[in-house]
N, C-alpha and C positions, 0 to 999 in steps of 0.2 A: 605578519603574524597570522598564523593558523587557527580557525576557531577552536579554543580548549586549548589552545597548545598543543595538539596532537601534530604529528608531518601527517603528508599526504598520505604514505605509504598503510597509517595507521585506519583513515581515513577511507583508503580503497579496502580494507578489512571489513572494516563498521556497515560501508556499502555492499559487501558479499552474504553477511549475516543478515543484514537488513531484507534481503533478496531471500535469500531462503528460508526466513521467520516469513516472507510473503506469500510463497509457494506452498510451505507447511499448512498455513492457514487457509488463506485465503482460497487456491488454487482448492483443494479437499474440499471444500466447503458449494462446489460449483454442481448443479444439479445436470448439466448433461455435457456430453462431453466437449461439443462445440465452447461452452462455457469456461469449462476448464484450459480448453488452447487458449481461446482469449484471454483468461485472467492470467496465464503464464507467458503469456508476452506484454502484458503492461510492463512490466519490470524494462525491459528493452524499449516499448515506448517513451516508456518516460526518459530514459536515457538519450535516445537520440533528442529528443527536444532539450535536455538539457545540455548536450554535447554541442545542440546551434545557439542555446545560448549562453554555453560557454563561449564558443567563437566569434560569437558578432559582440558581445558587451565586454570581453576580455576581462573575465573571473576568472578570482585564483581559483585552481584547482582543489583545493578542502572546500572552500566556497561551496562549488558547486556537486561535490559531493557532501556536503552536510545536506543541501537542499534538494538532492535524491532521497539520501537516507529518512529526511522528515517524512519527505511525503510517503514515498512508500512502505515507511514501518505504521503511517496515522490508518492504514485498512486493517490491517490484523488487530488495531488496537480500537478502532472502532467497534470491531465485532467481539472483543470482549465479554462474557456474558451471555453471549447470543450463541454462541456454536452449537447446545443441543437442541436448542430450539430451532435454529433455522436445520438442523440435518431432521430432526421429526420433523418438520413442516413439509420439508422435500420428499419424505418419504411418504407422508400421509395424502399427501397430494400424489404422488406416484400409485396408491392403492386403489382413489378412489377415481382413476382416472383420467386424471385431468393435468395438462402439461405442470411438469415437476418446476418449472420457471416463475408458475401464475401463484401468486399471493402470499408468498414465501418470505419477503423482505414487509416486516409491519413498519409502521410510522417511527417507533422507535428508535428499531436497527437503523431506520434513513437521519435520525438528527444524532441517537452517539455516531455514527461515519461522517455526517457533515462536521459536527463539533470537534472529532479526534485530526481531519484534512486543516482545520482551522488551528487547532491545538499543535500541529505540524510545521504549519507555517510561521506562525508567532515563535514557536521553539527557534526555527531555522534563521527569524529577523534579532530574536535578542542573543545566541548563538554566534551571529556573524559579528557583532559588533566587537 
């Protein structure tokens, strides 16, 4: 049984939108360009880590793609809220300055991202069930 009853097939759909809601967001959102390569290949990190541990724990295949698609749609969803603020914070800090990285991300934005990775997870443990 498939989590939701969905097949696999549907499942590698939900993981390509999930991916590109990630890059939409998240990836725009990167103050220099170094930034932005890194945030566009998390998608593919997280993938091959889950690709070993699909292979070594032998999970079903929706399995382990519901538990890409949690984690990586909980960043766009974390940031919620926060996108003009964190693009004025980059730019304002770009004016006056001083590297467009430094002080950009407040206490906030750092606990909704932790709470939505968390909100991610929980989704992906009563999902599997």
């Amino acid at each position: 049984m498939t989590p939701l009853g969905l097949s696999v097939a549907t499942w590698w759909c939900i993981a390509v939108l999930v991916t590109a809601v990630f890059w939409a967001v998240v990836v725009t959102l990167q103050p220099t360009r170094e930034y932005r390569i890194l945030a566009a290949l998390a998608p593919f990190a997280g993938a091959l880590f889950l690709l070993g541990h699909y292979k070594v724990k032998g999970m079903d295949p929706a399995d382990a793609l519901l538990m890409y698609s949690s984690a990586i749609l909980a960043f766009p969803l974390g940031l919620v809220g926060h996108v003009r603020k964190l693009s004025e914070r980059a730019l304002e800090a770009q004016r006056e300055g001083r590297p467009a990285d430094q002080g950009v991300l407040t206490p906030g934005v750092m606990v909704q991202l932790f709470l939505a990775l968390v909100g991610g997870m929980v989704t992906y443990f009563v999902l599997k069930v």
